[in-house]
N, C-alpha and C positions, 0 to 999 in steps of 0.2 A: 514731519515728512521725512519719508527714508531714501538717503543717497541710492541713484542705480549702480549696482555692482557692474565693476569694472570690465572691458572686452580686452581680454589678451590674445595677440595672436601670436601663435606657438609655431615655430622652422620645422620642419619636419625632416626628421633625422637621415642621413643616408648625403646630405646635401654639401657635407666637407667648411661647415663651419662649428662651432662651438661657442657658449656663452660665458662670456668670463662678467658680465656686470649688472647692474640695474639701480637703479633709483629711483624714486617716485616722489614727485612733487605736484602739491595740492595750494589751487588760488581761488579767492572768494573775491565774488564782486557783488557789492551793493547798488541796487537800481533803487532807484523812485520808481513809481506807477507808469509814467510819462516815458522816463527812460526806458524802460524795459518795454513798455510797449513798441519804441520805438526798433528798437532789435529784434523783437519777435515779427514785427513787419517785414523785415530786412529777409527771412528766411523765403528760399526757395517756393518749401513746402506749401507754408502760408502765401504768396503771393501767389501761387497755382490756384488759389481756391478762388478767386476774382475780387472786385473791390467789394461785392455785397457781403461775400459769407465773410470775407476778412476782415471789414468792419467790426460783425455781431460777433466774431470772436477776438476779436480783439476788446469791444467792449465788453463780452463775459468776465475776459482774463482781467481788463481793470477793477470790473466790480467786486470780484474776487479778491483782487489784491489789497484794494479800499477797506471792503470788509473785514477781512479777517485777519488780516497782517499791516493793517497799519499804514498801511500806503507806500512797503519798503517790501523787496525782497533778496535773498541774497543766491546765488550762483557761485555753486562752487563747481570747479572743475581739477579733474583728478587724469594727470598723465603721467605715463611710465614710460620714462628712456632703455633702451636693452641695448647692451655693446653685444655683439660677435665678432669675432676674428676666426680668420679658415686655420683651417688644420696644418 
């Protein structure tokens, strides 16, 4: 499976700052089926859908995850710090 490329948001120029840095730093986390299901419950999105839909998609996402990956998944997450200082 292929990482989503990254959302930069860019200052747009005229606004009396300047970027002097950046850094990016990248963390994985390993869930069980259980766990993760347990987070993907947690989400806004998914509790808007009611307990019914969010059940059968929660149970899709397990079975899924049982099947083909072993009963583990991993979450990586990719953030970019950016220093500015004004002019």
């Amino acid at each position: 499976m292929e990482a989503a490329s990254p959302q930069r948001l860019e200052l747009p120029n005229g606004i009396g700052l300047e970027r002097v840095g950046a850094a990016q730093f990248e963390r994985s986390f390993d869930y069980s089926t259980q766990a993760y299901l347990g987070l993907l419950s947690t989400f806004s999105s998914h509790i808007a859908l009611g307990p019914d839909l969010l059940d059968k998609l929660l149970n899709a996402v397990g079975d899924l995850i049982d099947r083909q990956f072993d009963g583990q998944v991993t979450k990586i997450l990719s953030t970019e710090a950016v220093i500015y200082r004004r002019k």
